[in-house]
mmCIF file of the N, C-alpha and C atoms, coordinates in Angstrom:
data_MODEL
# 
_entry.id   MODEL 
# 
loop_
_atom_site.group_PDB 
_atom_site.id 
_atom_site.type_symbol 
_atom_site.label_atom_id 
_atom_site.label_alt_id 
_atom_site.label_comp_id 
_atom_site.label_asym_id 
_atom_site.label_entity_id 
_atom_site.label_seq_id 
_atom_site.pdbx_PDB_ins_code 
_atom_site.Cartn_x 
_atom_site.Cartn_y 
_atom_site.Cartn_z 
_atom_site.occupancy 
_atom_site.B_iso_or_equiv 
_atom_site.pdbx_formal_charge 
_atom_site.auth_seq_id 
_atom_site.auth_comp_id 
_atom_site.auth_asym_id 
_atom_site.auth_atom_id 
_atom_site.pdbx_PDB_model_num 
ATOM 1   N N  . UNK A 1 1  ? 235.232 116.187 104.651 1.00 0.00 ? 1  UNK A N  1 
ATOM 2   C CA . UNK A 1 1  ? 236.340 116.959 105.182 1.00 0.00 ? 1  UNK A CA 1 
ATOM 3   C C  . UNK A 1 1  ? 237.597 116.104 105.138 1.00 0.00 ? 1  UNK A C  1 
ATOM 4   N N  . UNK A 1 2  ? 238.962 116.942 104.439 1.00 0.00 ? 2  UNK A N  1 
ATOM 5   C CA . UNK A 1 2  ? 239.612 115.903 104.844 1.00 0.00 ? 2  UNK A CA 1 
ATOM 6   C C  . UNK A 1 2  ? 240.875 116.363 106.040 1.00 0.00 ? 2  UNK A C  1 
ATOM 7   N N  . UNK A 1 3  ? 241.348 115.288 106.619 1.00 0.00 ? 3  UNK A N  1 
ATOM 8   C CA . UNK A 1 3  ? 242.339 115.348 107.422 1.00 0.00 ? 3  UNK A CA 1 
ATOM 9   C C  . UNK A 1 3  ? 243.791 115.449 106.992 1.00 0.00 ? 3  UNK A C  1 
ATOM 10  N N  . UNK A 1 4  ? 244.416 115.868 105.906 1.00 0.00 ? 4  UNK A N  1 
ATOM 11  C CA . UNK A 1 4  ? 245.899 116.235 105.431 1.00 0.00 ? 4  UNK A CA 1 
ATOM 12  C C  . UNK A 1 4  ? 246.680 116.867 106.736 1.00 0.00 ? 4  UNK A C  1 
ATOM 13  N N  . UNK A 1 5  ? 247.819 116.557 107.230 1.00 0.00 ? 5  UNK A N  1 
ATOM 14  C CA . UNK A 1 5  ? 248.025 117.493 108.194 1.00 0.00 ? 5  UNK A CA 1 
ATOM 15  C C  . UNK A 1 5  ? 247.541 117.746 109.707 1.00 0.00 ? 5  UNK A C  1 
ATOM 16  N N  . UNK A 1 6  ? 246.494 116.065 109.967 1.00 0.00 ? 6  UNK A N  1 
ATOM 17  C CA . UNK A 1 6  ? 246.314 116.882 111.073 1.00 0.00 ? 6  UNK A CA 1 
ATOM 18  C C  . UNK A 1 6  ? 246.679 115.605 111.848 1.00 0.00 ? 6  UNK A C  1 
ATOM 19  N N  . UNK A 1 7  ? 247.409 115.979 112.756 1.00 0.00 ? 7  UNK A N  1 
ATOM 20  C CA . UNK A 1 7  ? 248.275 114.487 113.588 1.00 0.00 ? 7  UNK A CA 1 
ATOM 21  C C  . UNK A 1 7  ? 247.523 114.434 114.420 1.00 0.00 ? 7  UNK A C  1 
ATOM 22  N N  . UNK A 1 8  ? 247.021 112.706 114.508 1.00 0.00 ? 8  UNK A N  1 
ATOM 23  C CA . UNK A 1 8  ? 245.685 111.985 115.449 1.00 0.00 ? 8  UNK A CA 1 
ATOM 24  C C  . UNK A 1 8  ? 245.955 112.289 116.569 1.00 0.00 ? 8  UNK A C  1 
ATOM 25  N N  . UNK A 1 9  ? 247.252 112.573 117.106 1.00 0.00 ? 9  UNK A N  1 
ATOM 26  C CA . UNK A 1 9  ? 246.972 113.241 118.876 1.00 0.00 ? 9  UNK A CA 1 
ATOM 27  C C  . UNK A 1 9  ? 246.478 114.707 118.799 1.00 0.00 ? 9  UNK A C  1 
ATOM 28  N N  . UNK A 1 10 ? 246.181 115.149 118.167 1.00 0.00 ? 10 UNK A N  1 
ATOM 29  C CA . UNK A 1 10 ? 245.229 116.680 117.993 1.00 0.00 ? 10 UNK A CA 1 
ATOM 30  C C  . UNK A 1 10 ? 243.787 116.013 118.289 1.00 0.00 ? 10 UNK A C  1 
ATOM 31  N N  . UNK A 1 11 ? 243.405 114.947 117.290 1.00 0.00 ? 11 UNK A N  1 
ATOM 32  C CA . UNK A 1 11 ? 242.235 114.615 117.522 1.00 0.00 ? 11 UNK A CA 1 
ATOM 33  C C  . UNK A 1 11 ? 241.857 114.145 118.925 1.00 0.00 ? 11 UNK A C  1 
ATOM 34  N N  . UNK A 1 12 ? 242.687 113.675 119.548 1.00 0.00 ? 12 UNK A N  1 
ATOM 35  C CA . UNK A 1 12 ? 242.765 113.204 121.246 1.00 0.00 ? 12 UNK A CA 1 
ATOM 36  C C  . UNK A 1 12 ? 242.304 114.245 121.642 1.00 0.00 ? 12 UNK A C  1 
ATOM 37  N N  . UNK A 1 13 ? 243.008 115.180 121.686 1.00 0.00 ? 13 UNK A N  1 
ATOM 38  C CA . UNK A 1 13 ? 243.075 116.642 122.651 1.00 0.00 ? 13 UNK A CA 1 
ATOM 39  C C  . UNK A 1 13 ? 242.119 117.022 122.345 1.00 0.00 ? 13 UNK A C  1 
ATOM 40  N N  . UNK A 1 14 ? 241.526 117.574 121.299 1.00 0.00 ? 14 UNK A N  1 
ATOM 41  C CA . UNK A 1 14 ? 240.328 117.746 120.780 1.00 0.00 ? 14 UNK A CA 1 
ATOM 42  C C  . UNK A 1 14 ? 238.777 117.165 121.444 1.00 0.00 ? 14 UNK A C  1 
ATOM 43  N N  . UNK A 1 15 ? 239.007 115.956 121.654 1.00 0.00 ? 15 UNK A N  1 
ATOM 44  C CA . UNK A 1 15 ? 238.375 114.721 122.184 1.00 0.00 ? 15 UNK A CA 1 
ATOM 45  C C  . UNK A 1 15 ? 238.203 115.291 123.689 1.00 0.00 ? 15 UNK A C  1 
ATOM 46  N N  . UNK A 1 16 ? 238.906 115.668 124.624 1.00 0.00 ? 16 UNK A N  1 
ATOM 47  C CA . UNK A 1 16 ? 239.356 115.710 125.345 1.00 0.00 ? 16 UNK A CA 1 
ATOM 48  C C  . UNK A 1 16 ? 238.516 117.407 126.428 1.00 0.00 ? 16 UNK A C  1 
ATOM 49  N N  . UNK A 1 17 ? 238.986 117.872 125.317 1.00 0.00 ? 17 UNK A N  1 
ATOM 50  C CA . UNK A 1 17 ? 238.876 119.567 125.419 1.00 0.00 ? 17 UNK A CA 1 
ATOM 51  C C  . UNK A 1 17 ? 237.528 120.437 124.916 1.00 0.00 ? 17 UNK A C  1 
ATOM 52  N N  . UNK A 1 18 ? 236.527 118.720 124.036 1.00 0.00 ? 18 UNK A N  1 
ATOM 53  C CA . UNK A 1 18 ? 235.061 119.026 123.877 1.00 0.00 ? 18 UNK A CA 1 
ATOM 54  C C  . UNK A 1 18 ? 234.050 118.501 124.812 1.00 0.00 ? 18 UNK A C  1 
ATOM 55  N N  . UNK A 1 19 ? 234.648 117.731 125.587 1.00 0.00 ? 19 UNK A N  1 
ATOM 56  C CA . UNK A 1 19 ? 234.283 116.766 126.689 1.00 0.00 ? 19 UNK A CA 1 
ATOM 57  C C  . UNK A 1 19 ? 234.498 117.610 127.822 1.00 0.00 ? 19 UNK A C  1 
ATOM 58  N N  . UNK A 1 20 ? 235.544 118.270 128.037 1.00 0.00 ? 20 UNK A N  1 
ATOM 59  C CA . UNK A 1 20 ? 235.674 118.696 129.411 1.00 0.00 ? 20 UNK A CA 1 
ATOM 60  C C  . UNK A 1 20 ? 235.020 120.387 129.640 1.00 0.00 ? 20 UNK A C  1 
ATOM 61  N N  . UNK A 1 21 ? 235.824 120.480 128.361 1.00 0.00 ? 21 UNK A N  1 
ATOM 62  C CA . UNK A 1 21 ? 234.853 122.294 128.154 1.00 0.00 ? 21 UNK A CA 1 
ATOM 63  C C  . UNK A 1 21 ? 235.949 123.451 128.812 1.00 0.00 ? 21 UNK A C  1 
ATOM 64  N N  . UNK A 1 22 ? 236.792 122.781 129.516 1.00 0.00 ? 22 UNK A N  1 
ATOM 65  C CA . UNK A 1 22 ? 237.508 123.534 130.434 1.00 0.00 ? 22 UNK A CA 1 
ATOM 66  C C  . UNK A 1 22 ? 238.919 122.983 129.671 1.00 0.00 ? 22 UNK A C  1 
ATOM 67  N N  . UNK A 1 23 ? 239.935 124.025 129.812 1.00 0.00 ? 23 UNK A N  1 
ATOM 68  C CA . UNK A 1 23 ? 241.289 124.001 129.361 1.00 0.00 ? 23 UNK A CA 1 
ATOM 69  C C  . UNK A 1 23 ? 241.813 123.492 130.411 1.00 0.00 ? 23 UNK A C  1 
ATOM 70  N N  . UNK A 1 24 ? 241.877 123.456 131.823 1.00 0.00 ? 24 UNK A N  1 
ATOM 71  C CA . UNK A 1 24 ? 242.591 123.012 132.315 1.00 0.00 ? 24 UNK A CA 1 
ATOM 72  C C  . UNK A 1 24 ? 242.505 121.709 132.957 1.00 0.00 ? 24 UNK A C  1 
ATOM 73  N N  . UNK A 1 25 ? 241.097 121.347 132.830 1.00 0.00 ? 25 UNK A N  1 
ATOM 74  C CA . UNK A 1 25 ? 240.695 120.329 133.170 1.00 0.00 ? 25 UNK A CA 1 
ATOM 75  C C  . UNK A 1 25 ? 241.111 119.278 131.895 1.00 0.00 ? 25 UNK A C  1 
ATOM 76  N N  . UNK A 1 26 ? 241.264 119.420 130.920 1.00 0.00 ? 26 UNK A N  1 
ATOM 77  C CA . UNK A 1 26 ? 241.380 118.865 129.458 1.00 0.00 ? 26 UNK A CA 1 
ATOM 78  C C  . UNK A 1 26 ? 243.443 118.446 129.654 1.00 0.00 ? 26 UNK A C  1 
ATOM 79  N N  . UNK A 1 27 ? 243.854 119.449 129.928 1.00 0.00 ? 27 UNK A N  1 
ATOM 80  C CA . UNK A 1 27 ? 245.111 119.472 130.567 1.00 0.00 ? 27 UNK A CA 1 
ATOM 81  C C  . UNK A 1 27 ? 245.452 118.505 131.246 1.00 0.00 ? 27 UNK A C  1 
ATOM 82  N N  . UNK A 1 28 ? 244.789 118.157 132.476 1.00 0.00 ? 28 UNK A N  1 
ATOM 83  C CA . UNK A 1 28 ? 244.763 117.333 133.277 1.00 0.00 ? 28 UNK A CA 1 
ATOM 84  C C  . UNK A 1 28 ? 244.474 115.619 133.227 1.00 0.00 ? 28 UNK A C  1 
ATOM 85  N N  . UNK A 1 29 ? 243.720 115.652 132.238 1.00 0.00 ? 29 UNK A N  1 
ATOM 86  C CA . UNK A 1 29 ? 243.334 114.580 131.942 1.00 0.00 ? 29 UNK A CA 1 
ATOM 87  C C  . UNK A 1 29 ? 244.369 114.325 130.616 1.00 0.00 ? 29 UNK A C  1 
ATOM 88  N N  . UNK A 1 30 ? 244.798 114.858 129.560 1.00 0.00 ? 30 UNK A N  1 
ATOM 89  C CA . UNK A 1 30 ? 245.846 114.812 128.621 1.00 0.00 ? 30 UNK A CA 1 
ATOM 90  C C  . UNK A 1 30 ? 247.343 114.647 129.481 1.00 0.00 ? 30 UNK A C  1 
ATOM 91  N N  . UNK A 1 31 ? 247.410 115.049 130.979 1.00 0.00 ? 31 UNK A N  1 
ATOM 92  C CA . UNK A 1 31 ? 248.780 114.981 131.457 1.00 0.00 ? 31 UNK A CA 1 
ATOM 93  C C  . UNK A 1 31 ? 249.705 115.612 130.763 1.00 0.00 ? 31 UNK A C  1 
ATOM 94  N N  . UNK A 1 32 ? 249.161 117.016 130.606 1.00 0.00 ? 32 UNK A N  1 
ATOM 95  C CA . UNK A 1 32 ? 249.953 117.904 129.826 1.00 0.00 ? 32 UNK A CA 1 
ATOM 96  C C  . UNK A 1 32 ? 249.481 119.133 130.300 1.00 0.00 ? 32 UNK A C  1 
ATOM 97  N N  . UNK A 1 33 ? 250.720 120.479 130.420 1.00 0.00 ? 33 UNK A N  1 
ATOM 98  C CA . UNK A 1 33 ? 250.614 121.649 131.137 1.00 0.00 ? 33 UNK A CA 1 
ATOM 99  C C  . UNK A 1 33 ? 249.029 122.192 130.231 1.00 0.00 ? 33 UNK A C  1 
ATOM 100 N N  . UNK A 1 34 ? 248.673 123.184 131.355 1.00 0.00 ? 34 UNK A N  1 
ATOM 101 C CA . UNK A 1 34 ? 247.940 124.304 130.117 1.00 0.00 ? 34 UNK A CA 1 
ATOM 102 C C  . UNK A 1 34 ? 248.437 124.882 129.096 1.00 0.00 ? 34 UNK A C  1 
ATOM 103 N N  . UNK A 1 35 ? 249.601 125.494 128.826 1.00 0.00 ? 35 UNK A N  1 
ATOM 104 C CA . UNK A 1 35 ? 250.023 125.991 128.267 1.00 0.00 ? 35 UNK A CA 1 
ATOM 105 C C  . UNK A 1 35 ? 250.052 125.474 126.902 1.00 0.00 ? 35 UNK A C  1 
ATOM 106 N N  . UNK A 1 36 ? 250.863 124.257 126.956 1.00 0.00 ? 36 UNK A N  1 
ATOM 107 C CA . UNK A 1 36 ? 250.637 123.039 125.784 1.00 0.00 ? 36 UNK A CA 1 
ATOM 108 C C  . UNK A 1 36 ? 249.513 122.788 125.625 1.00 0.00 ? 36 UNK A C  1 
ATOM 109 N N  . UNK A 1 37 ? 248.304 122.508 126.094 1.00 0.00 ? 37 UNK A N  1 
ATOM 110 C CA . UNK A 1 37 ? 247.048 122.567 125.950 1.00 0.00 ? 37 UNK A CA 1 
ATOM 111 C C  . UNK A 1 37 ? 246.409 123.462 125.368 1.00 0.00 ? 37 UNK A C  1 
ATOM 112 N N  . UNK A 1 38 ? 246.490 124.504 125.337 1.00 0.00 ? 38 UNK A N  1 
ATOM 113 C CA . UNK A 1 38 ? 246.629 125.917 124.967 1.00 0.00 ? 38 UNK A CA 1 
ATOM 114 C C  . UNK A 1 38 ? 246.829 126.214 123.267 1.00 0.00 ? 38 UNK A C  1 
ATOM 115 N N  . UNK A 1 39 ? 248.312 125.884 123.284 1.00 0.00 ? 39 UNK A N  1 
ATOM 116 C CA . UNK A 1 39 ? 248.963 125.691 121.862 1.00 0.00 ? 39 UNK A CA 1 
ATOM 117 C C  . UNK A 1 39 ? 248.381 124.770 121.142 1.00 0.00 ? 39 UNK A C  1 
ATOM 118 N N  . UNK A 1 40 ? 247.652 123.604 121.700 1.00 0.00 ? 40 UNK A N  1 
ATOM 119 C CA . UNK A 1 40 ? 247.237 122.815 120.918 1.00 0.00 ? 40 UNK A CA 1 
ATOM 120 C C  . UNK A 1 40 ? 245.710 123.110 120.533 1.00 0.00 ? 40 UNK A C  1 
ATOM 121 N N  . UNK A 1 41 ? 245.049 123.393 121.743 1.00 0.00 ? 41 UNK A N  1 
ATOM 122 C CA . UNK A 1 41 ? 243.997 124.125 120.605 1.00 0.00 ? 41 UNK A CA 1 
ATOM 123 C C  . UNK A 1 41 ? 244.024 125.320 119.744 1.00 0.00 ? 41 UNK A C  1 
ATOM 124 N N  . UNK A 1 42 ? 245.296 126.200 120.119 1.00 0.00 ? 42 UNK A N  1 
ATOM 125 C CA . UNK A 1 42 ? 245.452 127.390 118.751 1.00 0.00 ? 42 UNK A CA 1 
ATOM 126 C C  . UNK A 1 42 ? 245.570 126.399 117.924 1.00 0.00 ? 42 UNK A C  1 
ATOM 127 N N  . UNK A 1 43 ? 246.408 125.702 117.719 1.00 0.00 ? 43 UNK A N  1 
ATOM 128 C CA . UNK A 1 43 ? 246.814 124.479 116.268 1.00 0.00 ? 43 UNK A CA 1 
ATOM 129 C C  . UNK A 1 43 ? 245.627 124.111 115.675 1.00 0.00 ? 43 UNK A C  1 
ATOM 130 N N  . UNK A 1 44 ? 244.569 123.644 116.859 1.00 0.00 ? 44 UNK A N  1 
ATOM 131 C CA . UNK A 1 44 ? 243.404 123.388 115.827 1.00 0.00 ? 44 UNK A CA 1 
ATOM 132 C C  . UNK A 1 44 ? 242.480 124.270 115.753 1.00 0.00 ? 44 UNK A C  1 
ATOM 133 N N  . UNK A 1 45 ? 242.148 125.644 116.269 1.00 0.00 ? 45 UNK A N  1 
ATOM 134 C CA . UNK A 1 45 ? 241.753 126.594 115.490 1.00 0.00 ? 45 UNK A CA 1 
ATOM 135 C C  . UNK A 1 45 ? 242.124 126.947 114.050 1.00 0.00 ? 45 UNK A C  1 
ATOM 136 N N  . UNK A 1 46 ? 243.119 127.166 113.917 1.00 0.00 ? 46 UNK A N  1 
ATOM 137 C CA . UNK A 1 46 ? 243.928 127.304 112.785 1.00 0.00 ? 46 UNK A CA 1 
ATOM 138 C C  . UNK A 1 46 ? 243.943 126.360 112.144 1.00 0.00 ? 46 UNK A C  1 
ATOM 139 N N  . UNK A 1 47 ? 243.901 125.103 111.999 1.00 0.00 ? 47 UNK A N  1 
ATOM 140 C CA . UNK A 1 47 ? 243.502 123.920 111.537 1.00 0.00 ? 47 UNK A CA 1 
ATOM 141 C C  . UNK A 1 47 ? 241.609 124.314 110.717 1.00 0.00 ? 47 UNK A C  1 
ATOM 142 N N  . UNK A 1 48 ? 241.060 124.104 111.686 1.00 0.00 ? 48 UNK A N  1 
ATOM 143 C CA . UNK A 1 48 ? 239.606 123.857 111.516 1.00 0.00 ? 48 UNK A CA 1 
ATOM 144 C C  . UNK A 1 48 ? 239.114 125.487 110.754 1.00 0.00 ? 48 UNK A C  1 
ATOM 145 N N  . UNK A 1 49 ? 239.820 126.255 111.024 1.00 0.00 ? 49 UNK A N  1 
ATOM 146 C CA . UNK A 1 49 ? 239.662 127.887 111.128 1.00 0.00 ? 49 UNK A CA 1 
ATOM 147 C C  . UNK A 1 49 ? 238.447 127.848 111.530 1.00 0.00 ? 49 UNK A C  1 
ATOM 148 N N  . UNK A 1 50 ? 238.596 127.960 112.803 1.00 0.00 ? 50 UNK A N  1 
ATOM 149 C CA . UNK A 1 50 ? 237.385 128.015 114.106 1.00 0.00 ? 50 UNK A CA 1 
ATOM 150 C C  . UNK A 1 50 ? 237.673 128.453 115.218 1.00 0.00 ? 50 UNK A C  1 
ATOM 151 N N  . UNK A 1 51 ? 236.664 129.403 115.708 1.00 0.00 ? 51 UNK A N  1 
ATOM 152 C CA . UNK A 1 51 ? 237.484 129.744 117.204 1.00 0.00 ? 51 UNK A CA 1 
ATOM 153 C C  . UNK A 1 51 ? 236.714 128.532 118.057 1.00 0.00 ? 51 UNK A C  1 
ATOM 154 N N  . UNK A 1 52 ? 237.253 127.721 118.028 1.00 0.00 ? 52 UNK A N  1 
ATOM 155 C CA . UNK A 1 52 ? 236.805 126.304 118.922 1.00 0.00 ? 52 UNK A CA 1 
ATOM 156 C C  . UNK A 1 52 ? 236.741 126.818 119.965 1.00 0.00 ? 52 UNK A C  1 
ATOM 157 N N  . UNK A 1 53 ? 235.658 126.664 120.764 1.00 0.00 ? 53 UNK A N  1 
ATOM 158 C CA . UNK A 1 53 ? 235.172 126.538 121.967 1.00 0.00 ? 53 UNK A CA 1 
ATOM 159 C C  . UNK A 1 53 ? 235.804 127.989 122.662 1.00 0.00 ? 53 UNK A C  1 
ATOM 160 N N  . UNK A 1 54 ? 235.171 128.781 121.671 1.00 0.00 ? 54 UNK A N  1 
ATOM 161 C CA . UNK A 1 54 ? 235.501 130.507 122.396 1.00 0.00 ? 54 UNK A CA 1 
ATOM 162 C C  . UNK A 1 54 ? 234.910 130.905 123.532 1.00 0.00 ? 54 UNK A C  1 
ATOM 163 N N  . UNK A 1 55 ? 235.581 131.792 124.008 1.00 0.00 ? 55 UNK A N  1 
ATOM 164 C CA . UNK A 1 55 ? 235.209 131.973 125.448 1.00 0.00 ? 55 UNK A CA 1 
ATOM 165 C C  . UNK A 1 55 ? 233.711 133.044 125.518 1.00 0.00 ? 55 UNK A C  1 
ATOM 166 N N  . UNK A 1 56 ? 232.438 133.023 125.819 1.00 0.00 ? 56 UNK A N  1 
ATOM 167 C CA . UNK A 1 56 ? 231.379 133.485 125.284 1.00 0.00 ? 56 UNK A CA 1 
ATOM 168 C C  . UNK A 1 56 ? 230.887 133.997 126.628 1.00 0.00 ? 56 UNK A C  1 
ATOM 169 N N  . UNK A 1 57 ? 231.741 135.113 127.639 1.00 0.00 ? 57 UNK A N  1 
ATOM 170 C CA . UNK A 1 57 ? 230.957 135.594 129.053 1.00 0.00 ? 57 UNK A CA 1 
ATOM 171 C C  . UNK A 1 57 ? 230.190 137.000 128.381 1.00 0.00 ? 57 UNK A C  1 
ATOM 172 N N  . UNK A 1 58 ? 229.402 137.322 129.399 1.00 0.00 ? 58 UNK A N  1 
ATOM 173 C CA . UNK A 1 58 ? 228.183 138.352 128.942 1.00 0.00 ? 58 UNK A CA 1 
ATOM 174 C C  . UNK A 1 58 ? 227.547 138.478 127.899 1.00 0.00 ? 58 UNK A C  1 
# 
């Protein structure tokens, strides 16, 4: 796989947001709103074209 395009603080957040499982908790620990947290995993959906860590109730 290669990485063209994908700026190593994505990979942080990423890091971050597979570890915690939770957006806002991932937030918290990045010291960055949800919202931005948010945007940054759309970025790497769209990146990976994956719904990374979709929300899967019932």
């Amino acid at each position: 796989m290669r990485f063209n395009r994908l700026a190593l603080n994505l990979l942080v957040a990423l890091d971050a947001l597979l570890e915690e499982r939770i957006i806002t908790r991932a937030a918290e620990r990045l010291s960055l709103s949800q919202s931005a947290t948010g945007g940054i995993l759309a970025r790497l959906r769209e990146y990976f074209d994956d719904e990374l860590l979709e929300n899967r109730l019932g």
